[in-house]
TINUFI-88964 format. One line per 2 residues: number of its first residue (from 1); their letters; for each residue y, x, z of N, C-alpha, C. Coordinates in Angstrom, 3 decimals. Last residue first. Example, Ala and Ser with C-alpha at 12.3 -4.5 7.8 and 13.67 -1.06 7.14 Angstrom:
// TINUFI-88964
2	sa	-2.250/12.850/7.080/-1.060/13.670/7.140/0.030/12.900/7.870; -5.690/13.190/7.800/-4.500/12.300/7.800/-3.300/13.200/7.800;
//
This chain:
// TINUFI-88964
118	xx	28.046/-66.139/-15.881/27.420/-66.301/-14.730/28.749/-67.919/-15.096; 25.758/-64.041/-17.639/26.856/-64.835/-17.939/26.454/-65.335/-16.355;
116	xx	25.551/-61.092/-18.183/24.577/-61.791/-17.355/25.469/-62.674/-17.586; 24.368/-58.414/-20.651/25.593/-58.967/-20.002/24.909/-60.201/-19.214;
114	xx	23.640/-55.985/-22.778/22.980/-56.542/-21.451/24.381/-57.426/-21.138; 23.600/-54.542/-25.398/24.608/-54.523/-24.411/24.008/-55.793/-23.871;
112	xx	22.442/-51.936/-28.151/22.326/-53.111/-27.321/23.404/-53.227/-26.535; 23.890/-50.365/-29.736/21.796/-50.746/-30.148/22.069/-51.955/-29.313;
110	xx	27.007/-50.636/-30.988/26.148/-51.209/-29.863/24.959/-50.907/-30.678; 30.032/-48.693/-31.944/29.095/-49.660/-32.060/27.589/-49.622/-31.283;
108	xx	31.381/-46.754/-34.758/30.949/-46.930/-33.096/30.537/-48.599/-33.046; 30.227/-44.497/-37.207/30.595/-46.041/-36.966/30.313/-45.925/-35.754;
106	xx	30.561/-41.738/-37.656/31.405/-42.780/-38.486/31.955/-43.943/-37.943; 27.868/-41.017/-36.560/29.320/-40.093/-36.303/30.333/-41.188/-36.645;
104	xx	25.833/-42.964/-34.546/26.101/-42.901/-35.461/27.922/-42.052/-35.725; 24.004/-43.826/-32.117/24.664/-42.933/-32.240/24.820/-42.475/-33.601;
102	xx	24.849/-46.932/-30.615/24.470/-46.397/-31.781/24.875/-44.877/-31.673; 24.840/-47.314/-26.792/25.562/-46.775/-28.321/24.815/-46.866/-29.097;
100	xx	24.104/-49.880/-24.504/23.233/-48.187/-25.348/24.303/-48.135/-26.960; 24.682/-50.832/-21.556/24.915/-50.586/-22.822/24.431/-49.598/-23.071;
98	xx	24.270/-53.399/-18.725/24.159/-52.331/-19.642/24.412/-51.810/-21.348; 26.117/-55.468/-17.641/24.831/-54.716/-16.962/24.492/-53.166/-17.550;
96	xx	28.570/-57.077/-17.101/28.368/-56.110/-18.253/27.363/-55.170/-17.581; 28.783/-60.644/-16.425/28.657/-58.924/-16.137/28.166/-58.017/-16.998;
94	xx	31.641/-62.576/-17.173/30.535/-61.884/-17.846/30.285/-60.904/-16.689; 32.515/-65.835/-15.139/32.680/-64.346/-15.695/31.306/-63.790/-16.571;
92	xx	32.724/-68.756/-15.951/33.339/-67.880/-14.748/33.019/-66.875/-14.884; 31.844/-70.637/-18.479/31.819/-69.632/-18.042/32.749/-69.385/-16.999;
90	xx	32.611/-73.391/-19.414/31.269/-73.557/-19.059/31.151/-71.816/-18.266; 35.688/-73.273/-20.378/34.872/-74.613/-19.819/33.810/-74.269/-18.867;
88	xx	34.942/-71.079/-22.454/36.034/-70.915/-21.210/35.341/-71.851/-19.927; 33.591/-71.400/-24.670/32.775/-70.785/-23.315/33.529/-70.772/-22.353;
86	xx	35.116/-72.297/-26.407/33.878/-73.051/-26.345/33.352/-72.510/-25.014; 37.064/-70.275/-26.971/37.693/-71.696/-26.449/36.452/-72.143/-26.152;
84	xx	36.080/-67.918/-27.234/36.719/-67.847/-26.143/36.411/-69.717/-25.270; 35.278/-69.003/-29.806/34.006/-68.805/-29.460/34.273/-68.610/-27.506;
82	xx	37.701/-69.299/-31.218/36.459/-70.307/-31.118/35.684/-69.915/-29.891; 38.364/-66.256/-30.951/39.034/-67.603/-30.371/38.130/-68.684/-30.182;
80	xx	36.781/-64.936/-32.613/36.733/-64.443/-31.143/37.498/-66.147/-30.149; 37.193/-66.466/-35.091/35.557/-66.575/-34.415/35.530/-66.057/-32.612;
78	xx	39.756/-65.582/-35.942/39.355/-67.005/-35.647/37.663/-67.318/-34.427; 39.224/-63.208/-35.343/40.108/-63.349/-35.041/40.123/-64.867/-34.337;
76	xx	37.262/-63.026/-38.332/37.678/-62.241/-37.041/38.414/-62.978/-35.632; 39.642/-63.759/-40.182/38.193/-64.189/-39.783/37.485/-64.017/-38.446;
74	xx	41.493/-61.522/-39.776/41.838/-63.162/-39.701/40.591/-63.674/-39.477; 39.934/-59.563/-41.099/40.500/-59.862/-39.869/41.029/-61.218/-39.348;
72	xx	38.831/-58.933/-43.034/37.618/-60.108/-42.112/38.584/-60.168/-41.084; 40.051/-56.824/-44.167/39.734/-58.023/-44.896/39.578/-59.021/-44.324;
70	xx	42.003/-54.584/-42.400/40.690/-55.394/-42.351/40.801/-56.571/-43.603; 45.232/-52.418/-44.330/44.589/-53.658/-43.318/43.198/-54.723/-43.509;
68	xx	45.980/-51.479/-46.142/44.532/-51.189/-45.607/43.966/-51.637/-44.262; 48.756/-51.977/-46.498/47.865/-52.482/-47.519/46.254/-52.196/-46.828;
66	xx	48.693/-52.547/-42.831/49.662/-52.589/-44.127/48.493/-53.050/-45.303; 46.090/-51.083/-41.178/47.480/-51.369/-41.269/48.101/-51.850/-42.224;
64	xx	43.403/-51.756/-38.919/44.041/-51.005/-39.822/45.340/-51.574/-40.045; 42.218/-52.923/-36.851/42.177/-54.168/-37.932/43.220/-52.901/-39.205;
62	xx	42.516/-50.998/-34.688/41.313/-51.710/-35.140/41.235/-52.383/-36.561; 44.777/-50.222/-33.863/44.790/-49.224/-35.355/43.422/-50.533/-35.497;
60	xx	47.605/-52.540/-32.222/46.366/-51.267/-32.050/46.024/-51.418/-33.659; 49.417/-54.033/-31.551/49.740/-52.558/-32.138/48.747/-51.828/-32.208;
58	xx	48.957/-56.023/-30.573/48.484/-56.527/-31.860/48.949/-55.163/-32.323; 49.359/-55.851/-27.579/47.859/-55.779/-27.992/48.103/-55.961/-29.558;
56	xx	51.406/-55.546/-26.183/51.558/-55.060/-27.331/50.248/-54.752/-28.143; 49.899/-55.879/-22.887/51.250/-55.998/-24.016/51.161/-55.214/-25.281;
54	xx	47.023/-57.136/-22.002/47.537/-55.629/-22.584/48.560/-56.425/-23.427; 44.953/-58.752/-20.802/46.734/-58.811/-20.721/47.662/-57.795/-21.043;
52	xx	43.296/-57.988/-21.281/43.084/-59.147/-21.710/44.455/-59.576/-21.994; 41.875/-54.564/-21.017/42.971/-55.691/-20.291/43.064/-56.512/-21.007;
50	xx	39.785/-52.112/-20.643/39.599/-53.249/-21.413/40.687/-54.318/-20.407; 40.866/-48.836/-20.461/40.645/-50.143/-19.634/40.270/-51.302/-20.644;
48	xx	41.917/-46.921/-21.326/40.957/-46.522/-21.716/40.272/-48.316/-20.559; 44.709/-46.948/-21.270/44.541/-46.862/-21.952/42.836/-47.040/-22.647;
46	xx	47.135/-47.217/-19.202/45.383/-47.309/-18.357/44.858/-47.621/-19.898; 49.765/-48.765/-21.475/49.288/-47.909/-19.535/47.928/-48.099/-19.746;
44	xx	50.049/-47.293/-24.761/49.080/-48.484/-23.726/49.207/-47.583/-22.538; 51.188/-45.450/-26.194/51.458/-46.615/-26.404/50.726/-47.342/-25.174;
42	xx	50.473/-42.809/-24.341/51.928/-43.031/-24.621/52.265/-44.709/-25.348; 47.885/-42.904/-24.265/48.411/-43.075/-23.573/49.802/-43.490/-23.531;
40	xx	46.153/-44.138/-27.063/46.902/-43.551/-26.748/48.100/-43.322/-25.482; 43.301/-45.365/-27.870/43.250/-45.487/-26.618/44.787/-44.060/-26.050;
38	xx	43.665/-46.275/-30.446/44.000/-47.486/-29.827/44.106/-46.605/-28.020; 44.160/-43.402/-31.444/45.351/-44.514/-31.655/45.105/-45.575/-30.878;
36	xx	41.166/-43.077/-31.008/42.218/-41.928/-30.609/43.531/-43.532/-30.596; 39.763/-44.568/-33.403/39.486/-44.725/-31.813/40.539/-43.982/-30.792;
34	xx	41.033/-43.398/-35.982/41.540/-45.175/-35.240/40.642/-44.940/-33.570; 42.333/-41.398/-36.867/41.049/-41.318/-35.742/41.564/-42.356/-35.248;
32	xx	42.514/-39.850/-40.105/43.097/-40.797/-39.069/42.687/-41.233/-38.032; 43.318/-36.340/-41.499/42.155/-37.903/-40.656/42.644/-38.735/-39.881;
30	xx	44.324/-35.114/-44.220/44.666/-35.528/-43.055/43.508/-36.756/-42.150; 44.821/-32.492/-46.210/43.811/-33.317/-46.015/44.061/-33.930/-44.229;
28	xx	47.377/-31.306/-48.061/46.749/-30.765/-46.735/45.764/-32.078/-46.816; 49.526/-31.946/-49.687/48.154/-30.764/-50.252/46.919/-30.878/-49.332;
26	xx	52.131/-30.861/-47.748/51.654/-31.426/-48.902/50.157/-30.789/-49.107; 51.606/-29.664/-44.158/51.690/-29.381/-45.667/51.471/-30.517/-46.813;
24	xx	52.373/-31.471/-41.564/51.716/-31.560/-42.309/51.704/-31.263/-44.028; 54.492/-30.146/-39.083/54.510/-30.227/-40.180/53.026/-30.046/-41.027;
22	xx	55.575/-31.216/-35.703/54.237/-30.837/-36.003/54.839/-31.122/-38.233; 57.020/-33.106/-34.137/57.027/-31.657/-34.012/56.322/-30.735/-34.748;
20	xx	55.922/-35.596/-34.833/55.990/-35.236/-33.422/56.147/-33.760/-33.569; 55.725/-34.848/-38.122/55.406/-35.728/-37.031/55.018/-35.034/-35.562;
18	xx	56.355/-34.192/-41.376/56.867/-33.922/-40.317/56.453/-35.014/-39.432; 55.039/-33.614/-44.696/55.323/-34.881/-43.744/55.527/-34.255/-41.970;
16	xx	54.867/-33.094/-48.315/55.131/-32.108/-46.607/55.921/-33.603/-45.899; 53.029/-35.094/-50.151/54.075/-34.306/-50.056/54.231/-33.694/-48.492;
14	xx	50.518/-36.054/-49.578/50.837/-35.893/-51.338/52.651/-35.291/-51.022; 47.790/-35.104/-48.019/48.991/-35.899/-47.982/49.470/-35.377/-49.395;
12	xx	44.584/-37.048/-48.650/45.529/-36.442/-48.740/46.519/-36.151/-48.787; 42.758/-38.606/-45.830/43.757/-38.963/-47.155/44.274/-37.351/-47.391;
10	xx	39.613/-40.693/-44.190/40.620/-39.237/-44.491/41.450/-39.718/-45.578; 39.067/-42.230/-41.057/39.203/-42.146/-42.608/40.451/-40.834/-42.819;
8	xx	37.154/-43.694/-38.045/38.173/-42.882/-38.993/37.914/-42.571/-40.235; 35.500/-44.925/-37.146/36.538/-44.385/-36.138/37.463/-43.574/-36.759;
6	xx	34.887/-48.716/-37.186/35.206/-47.534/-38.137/36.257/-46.540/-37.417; 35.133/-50.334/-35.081/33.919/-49.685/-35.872/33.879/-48.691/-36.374;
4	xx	37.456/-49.650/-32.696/37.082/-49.923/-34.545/35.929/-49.557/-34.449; 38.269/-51.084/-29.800/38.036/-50.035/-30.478/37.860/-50.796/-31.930;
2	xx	39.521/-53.804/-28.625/39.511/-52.022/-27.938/38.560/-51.139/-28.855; 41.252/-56.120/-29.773/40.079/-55.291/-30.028/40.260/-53.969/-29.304;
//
């Protein structure tokens, strides 16, 4: 997945947490910016690329983490595969003609996206 729907969520931290140099007070209110994390230079080369062959593709923030890991992910997951395996056969490439954002602060995500199957 190259991005989340969801581009972020807040927490409070509940004790003083040290990261990259940087000290997050107990107390303090912290955001997590899952679109930031997947496109981090320091984990992914060419970060901002859609690669098919991106190493360490299952380290990205999309599907969240641990206990707040996606519900639908596995679901997910299954449907991108299916749907790979059914069009491989019959497709030689997508063109990606056009796209229009939602412009929504929270959620990223498509009004539309044009593609030409060829």
């Amino acid at each position: 997945r190259m991005e989340s729907p969801i581009q972020g969520f807040s927490r409070w931290a509940t004790a003083d947490f040290e990261t990259e140099g940087a000290t997050i007070p107990a107390n303090s209110r912290v955001i997590v910016l899952y679109g930031a994390g997947n496109r981090d230079h320091r984990k992914f080369t060419n970060p901002n690329d859609f690669d098919i062959s991106r190493p360490s593709v299952a380290d990205h923030l999309a599907f969240g983490h641990g206990e707040h890991a996606c519900v639908g992910m596995n679901l997910a997951r299954l449907e991108i595969s299916a749907i790979l395996s059914a069009l491989l056969p019959r497709v030689e490439r997508f063109e990606l003609r056009a796209i229009e954002r939602n412009l929504i602060n929270v959620l990223r995500g498509f009004a539309s996206c044009k593609v030409t199957v060829h």
